[in-house]
PDB file as gemmi writes it, atoms N, CA and C in Angstrom:
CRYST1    1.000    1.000    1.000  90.00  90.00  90.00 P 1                      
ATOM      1  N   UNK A   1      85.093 179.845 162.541  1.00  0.00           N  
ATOM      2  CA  UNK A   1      84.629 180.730 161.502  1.00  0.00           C  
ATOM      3  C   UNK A   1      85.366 180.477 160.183  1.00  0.00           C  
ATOM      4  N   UNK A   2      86.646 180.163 160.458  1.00  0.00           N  
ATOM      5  CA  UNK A   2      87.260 179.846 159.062  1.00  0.00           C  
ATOM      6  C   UNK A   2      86.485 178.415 157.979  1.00  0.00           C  
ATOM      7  N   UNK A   3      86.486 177.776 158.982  1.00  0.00           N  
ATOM      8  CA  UNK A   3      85.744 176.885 158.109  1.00  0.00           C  
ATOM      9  C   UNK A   3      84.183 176.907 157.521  1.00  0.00           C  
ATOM     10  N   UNK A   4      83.544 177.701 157.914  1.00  0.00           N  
ATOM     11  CA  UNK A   4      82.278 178.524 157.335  1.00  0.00           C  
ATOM     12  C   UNK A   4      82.386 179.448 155.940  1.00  0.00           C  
ATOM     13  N   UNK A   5      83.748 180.332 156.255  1.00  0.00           N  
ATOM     14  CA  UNK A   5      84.303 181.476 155.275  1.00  0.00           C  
ATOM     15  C   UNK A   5      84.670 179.849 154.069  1.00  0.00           C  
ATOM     16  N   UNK A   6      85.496 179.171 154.397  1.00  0.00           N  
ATOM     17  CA  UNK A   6      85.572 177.879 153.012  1.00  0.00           C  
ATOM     18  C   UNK A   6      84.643 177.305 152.922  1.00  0.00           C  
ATOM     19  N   UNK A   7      83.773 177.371 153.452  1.00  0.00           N  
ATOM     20  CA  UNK A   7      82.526 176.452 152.805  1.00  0.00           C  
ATOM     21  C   UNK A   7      81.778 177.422 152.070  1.00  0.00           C  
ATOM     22  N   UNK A   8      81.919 178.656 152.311  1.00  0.00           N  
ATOM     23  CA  UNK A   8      81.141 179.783 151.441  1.00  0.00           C  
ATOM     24  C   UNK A   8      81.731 179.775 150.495  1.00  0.00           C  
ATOM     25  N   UNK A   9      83.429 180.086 149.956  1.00  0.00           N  
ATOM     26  CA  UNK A   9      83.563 180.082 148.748  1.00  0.00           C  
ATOM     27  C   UNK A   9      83.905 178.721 148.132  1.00  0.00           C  
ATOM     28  N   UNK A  10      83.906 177.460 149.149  1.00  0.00           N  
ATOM     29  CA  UNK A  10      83.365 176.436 147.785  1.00  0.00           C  
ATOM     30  C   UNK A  10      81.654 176.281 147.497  1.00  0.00           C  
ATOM     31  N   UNK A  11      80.993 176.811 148.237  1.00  0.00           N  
ATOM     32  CA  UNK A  11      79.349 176.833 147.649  1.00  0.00           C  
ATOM     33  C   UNK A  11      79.479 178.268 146.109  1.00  0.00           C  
ATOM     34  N   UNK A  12      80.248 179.296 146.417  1.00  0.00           N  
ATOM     35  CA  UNK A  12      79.656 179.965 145.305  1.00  0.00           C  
ATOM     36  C   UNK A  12      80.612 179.463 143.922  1.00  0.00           C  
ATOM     37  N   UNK A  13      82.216 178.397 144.666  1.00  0.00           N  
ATOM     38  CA  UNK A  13      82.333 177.766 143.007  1.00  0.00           C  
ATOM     39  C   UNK A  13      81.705 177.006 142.518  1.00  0.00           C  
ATOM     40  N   UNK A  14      80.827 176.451 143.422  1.00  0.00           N  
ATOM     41  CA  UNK A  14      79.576 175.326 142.978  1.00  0.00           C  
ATOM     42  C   UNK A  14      78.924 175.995 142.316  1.00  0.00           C  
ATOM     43  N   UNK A  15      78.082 176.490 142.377  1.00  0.00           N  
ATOM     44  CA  UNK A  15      77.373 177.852 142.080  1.00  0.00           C  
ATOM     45  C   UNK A  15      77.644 178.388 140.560  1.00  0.00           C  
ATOM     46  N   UNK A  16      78.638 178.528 140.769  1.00  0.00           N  
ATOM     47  CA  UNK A  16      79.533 179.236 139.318  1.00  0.00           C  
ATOM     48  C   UNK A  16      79.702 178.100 138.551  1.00  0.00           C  
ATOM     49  N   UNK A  17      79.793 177.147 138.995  1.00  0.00           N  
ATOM     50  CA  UNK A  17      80.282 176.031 137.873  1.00  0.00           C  
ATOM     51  C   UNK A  17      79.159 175.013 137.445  1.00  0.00           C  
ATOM     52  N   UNK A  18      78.210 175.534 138.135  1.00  0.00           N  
ATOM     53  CA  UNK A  18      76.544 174.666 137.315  1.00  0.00           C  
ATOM     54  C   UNK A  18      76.170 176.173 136.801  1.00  0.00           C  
ATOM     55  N   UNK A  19      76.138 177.252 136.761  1.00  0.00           N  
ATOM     56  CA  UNK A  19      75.662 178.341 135.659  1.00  0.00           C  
ATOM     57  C   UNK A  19      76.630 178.175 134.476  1.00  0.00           C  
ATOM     58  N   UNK A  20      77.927 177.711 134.799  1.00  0.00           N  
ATOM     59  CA  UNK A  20      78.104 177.334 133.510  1.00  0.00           C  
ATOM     60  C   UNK A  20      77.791 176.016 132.902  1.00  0.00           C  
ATOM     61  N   UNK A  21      77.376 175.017 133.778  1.00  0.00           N  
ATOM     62  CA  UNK A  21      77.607 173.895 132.882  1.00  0.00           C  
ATOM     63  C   UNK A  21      75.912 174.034 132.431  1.00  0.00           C  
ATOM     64  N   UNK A  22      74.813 174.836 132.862  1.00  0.00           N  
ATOM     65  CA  UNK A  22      73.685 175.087 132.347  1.00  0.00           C  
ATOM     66  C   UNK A  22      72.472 174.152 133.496  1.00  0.00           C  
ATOM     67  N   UNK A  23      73.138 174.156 134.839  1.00  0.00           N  
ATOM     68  CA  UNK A  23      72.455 173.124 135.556  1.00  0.00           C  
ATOM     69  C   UNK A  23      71.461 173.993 136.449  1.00  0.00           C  
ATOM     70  N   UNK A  24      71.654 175.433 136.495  1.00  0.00           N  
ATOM     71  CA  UNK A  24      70.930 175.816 137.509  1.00  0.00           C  
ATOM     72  C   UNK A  24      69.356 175.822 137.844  1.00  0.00           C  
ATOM     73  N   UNK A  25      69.025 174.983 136.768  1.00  0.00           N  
ATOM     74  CA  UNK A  25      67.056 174.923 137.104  1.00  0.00           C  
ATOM     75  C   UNK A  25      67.257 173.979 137.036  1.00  0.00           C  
ATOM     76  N   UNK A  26      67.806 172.863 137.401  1.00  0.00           N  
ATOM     77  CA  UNK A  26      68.078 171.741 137.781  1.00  0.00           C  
ATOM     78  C   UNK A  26      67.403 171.558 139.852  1.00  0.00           C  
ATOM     79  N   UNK A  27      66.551 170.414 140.127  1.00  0.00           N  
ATOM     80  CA  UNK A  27      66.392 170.365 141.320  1.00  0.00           C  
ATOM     81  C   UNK A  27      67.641 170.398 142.549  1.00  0.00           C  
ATOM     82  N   UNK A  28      67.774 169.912 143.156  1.00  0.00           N  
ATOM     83  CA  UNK A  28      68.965 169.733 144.373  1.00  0.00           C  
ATOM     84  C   UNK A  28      69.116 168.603 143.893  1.00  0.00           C  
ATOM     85  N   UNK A  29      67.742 167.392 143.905  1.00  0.00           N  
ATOM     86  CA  UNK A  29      67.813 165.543 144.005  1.00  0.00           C  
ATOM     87  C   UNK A  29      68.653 165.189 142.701  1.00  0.00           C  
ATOM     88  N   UNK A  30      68.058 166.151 141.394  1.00  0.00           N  
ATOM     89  CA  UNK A  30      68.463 165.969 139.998  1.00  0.00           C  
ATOM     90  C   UNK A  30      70.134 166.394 139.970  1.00  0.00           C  
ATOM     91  N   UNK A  31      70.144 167.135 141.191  1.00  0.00           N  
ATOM     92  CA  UNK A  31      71.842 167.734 140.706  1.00  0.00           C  
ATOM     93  C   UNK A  31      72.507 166.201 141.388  1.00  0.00           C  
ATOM     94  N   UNK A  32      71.898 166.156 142.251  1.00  0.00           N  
ATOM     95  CA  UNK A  32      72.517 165.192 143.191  1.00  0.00           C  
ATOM     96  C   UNK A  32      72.841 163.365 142.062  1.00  0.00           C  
ATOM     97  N   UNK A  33      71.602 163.663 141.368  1.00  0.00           N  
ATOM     98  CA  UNK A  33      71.833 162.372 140.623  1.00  0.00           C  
ATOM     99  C   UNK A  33      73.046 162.875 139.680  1.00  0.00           C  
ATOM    100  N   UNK A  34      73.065 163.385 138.991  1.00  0.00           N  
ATOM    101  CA  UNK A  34      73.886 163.708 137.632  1.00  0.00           C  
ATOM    102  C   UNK A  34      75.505 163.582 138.580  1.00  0.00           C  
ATOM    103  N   UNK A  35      75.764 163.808 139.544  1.00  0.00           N  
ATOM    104  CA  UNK A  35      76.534 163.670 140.094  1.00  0.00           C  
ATOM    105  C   UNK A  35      77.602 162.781 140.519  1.00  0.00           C  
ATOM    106  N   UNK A  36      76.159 161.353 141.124  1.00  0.00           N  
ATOM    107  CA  UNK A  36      76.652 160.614 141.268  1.00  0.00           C  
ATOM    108  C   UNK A  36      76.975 160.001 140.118  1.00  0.00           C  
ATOM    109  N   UNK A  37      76.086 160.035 139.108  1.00  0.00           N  
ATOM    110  CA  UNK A  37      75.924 159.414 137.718  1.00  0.00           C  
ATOM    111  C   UNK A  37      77.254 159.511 137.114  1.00  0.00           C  
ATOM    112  N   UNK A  38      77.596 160.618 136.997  1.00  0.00           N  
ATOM    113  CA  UNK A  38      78.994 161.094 136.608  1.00  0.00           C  
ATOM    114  C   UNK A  38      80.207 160.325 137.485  1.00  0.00           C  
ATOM    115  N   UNK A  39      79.726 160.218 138.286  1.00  0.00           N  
ATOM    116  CA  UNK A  39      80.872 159.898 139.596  1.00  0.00           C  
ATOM    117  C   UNK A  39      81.191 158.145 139.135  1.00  0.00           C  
ATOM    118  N   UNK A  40      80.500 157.690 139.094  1.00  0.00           N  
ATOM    119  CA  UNK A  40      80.002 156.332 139.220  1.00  0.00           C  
ATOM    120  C   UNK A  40      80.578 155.547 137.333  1.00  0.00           C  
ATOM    121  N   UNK A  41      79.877 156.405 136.576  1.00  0.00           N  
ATOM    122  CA  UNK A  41      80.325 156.179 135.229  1.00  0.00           C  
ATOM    123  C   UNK A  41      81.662 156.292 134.739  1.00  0.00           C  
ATOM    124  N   UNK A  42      82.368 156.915 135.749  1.00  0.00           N  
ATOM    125  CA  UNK A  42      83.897 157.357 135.503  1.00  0.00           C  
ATOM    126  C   UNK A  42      84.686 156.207 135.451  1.00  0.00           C  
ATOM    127  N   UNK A  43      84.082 155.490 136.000  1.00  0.00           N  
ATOM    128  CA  UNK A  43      84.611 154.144 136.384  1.00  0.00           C  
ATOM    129  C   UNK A  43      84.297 152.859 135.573  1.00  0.00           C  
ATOM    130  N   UNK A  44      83.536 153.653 134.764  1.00  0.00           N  
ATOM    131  CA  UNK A  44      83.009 151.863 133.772  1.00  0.00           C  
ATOM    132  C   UNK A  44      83.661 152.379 132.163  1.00  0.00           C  
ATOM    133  N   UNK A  45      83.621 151.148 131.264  1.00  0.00           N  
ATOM    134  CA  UNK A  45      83.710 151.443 129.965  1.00  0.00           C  
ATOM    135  C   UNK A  45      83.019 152.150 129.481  1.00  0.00           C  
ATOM    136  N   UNK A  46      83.211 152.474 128.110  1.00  0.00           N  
ATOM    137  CA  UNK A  46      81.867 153.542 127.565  1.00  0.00           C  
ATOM    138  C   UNK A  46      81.106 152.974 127.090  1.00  0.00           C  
ATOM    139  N   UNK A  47      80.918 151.605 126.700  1.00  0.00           N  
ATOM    140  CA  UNK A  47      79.597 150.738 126.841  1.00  0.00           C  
ATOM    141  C   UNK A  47      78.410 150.110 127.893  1.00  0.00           C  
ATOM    142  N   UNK A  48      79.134 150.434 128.921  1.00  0.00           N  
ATOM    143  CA  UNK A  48      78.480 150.051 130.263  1.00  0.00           C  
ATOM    144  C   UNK A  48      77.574 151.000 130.657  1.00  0.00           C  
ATOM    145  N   UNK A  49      76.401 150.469 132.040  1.00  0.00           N  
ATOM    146  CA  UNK A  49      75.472 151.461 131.911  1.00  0.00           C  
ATOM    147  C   UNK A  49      75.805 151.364 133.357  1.00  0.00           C  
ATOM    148  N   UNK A  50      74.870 152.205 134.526  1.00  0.00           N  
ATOM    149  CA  UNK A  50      74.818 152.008 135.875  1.00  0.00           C  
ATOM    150  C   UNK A  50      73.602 151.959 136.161  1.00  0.00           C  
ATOM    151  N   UNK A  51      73.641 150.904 137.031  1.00  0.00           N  
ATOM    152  CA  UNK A  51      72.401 150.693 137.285  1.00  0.00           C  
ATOM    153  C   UNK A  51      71.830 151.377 138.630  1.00  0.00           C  
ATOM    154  N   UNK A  52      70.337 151.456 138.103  1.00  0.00           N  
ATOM    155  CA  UNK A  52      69.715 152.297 139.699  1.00  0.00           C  
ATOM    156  C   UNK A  52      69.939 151.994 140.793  1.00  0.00           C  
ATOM    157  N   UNK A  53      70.210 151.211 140.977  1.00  0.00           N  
ATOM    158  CA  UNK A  53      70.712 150.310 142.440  1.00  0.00           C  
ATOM    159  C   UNK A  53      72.295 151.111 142.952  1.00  0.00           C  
ATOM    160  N   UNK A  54      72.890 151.026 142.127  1.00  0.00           N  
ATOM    161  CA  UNK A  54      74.165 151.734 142.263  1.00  0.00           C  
ATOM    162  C   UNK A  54      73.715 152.737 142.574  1.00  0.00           C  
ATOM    163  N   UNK A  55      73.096 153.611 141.438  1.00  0.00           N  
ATOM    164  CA  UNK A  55      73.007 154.798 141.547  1.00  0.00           C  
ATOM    165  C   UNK A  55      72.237 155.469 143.201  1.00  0.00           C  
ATOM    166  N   UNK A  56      71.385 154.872 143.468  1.00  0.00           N  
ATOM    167  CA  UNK A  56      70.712 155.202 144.438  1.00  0.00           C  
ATOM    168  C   UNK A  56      71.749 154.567 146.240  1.00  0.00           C  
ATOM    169  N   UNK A  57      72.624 154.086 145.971  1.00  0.00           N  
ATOM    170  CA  UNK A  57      73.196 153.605 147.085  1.00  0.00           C  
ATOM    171  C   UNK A  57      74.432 154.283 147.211  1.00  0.00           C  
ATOM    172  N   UNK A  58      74.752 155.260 146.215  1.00  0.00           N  
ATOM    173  CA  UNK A  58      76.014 156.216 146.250  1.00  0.00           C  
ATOM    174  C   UNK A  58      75.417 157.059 147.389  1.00  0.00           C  
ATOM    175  N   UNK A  59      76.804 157.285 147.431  1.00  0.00           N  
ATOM    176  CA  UNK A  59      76.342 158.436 148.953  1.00  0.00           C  
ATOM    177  C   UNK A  59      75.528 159.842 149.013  1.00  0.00           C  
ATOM    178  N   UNK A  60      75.771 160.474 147.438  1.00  0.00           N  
ATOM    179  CA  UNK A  60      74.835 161.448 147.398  1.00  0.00           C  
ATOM    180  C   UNK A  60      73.350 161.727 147.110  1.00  0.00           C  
ATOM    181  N   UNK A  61      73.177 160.334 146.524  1.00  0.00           N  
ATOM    182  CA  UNK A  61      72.153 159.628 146.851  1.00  0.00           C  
ATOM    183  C   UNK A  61      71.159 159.103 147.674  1.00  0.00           C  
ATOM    184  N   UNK A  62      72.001 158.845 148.417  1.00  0.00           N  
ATOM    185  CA  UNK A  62      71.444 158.119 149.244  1.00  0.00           C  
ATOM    186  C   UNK A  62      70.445 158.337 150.498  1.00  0.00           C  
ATOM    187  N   UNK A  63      70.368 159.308 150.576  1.00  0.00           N  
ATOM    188  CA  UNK A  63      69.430 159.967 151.254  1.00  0.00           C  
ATOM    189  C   UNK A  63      68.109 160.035 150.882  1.00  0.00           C  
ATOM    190  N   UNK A  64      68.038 160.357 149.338  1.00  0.00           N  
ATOM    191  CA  UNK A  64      66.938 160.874 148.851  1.00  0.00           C  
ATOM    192  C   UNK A  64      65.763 159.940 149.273  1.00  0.00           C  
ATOM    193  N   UNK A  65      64.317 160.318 149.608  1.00  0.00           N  
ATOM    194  CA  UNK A  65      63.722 159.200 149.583  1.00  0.00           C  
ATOM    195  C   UNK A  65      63.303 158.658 147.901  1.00  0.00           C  
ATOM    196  N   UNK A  66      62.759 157.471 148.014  1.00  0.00           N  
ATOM    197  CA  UNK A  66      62.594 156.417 146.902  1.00  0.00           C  
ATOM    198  C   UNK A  66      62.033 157.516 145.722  1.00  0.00           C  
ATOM    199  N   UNK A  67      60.849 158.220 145.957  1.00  0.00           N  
ATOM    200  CA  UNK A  67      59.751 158.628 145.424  1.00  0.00           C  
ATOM    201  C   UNK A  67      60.738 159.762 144.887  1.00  0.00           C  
ATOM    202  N   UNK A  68      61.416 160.664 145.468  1.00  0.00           N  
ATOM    203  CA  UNK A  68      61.957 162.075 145.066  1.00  0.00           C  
ATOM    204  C   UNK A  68      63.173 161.273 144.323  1.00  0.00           C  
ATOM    205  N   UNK A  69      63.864 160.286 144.553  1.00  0.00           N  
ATOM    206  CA  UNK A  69      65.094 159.803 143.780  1.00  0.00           C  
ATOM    207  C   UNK A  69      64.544 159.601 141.988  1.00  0.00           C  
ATOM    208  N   UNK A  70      63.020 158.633 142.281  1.00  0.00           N  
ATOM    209  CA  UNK A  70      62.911 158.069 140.643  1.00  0.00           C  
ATOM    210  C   UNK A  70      62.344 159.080 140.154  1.00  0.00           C  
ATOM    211  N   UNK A  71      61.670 160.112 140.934  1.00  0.00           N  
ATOM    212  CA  UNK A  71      60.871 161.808 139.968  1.00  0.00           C  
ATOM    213  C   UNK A  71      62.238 162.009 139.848  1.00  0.00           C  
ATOM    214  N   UNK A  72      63.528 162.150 139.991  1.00  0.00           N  
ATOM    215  CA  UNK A  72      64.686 162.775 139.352  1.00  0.00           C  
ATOM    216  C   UNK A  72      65.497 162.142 138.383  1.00  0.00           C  
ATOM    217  N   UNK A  73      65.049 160.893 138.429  1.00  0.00           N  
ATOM    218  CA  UNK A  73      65.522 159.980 137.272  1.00  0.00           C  
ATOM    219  C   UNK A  73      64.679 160.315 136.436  1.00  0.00           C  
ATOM    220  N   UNK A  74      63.346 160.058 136.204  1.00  0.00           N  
ATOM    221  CA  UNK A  74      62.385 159.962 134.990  1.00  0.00           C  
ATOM    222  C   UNK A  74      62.828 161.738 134.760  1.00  0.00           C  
ATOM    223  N   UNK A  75      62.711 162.713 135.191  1.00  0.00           N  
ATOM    224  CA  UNK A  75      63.223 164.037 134.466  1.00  0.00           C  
ATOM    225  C   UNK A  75      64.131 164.202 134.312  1.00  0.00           C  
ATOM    226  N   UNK A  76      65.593 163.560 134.771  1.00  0.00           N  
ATOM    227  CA  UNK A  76      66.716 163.528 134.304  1.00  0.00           C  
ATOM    228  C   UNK A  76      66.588 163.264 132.666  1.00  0.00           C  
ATOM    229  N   UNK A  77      65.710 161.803 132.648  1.00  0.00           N  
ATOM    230  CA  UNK A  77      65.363 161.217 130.976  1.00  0.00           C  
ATOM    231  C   UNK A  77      64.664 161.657 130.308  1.00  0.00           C  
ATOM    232  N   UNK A  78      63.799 162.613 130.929  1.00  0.00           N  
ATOM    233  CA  UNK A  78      62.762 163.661 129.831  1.00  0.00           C  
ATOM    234  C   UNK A  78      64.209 165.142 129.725  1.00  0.00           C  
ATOM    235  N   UNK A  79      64.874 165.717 130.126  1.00  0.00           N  
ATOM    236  CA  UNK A  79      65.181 166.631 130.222  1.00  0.00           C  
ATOM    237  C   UNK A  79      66.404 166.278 129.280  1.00  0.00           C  
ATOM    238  N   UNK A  80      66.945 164.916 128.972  1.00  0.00           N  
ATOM    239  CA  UNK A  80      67.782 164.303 127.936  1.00  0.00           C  
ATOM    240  C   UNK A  80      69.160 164.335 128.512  1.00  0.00           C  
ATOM    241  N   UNK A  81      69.483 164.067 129.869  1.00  0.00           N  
ATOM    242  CA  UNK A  81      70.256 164.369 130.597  1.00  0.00           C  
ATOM    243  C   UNK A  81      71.221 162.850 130.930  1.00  0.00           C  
ATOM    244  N   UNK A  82      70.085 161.971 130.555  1.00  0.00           N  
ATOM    245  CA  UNK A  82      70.519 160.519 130.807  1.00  0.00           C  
ATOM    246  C   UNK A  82      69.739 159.387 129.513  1.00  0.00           C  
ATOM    247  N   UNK A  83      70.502 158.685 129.258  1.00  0.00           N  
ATOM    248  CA  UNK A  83      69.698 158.315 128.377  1.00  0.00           C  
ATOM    249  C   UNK A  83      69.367 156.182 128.876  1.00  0.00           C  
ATOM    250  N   UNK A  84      68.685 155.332 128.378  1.00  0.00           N  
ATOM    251  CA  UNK A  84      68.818 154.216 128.793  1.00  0.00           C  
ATOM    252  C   UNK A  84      68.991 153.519 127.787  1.00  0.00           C  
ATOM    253  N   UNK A  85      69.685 152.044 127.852  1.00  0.00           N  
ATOM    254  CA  UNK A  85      69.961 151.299 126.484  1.00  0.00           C  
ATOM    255  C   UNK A  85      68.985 151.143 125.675  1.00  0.00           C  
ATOM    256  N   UNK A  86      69.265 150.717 124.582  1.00  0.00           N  
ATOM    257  CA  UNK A  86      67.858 150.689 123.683  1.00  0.00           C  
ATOM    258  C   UNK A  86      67.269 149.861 123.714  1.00  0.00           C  
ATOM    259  N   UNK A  87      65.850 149.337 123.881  1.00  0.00           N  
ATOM    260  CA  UNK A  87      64.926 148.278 124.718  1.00  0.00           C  
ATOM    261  C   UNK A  87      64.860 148.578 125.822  1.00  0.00           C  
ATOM    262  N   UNK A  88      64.880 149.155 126.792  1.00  0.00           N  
ATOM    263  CA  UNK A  88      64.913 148.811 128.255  1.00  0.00           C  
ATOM    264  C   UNK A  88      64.255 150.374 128.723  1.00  0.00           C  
ATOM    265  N   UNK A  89      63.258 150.440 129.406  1.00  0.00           N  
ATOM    266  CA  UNK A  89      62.298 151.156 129.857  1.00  0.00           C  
ATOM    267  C   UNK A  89      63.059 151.979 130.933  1.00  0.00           C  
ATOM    268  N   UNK A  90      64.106 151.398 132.026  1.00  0.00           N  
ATOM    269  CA  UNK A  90      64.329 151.413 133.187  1.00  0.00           C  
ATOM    270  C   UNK A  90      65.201 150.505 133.881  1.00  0.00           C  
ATOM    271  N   UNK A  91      66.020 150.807 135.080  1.00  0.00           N  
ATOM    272  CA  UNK A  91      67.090 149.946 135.279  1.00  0.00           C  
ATOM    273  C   UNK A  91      68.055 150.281 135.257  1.00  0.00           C  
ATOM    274  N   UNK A  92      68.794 150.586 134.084  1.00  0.00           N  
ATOM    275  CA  UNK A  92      70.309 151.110 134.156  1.00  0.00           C  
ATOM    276  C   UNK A  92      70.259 152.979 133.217  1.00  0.00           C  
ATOM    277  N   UNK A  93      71.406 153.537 133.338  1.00  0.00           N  
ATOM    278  CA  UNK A  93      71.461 154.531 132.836  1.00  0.00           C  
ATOM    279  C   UNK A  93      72.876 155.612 132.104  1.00  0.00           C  
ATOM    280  N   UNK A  94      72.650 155.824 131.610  1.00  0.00           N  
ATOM    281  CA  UNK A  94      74.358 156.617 130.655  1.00  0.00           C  
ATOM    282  C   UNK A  94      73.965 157.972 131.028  1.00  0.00           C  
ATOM    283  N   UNK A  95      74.827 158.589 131.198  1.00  0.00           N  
ATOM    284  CA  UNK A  95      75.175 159.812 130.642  1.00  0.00           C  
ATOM    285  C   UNK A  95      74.818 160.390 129.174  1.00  0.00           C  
ATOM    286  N   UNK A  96      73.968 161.347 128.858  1.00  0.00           N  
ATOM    287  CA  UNK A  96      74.289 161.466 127.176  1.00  0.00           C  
ATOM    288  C   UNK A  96      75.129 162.237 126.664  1.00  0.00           C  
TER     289      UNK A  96                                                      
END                                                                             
């Protein structure tokens, strides 16, 4: 039971900490990307991009199927959440 009681109050700091960062109408797949996105970008220069391949083979990722992963990319990029280099349709992705 104890470990149920900590998984409850790290779900409601989760919780608390996407109402603040403004994520909560955000999907599960979309939280899940920004996540890894974040996770993944931590690690490159600030000129570098990550590419979908990465992105989709991170672990929180990785589940998603194909179809629900790229509907959370393309609204990640309508919702202005990610942006892509300039020229390039698709492929890699920043943080904005």
């Amino acid at each position: 039971m104890v470990q149920l009681e900590q998984y409850a109050v790290l779900k409601s700091m989760l919780h608390a900490m996407e109402q603040d960062l403004g994520l909560t109408k955000l999907s599960s797949s979309e939280k899940a990307i920004l996540s890894a996105m974040s996770s993944l970008q931590g690690a490159l220069e600030a000129s570098e991009y990550v590419s979908s391949r990465s992105l989709k083979s991170h672990p929180l990722c990785a589940s998603l199927p194909n179809p629900t992963f790229f509907r959370g990319l393309a609204s990640l990029l309508d919702k202005q959440y990610l942006v892509l280099p300039e020229g390039r349709s698709k492929g890699v992705y920043r943080l904005k």
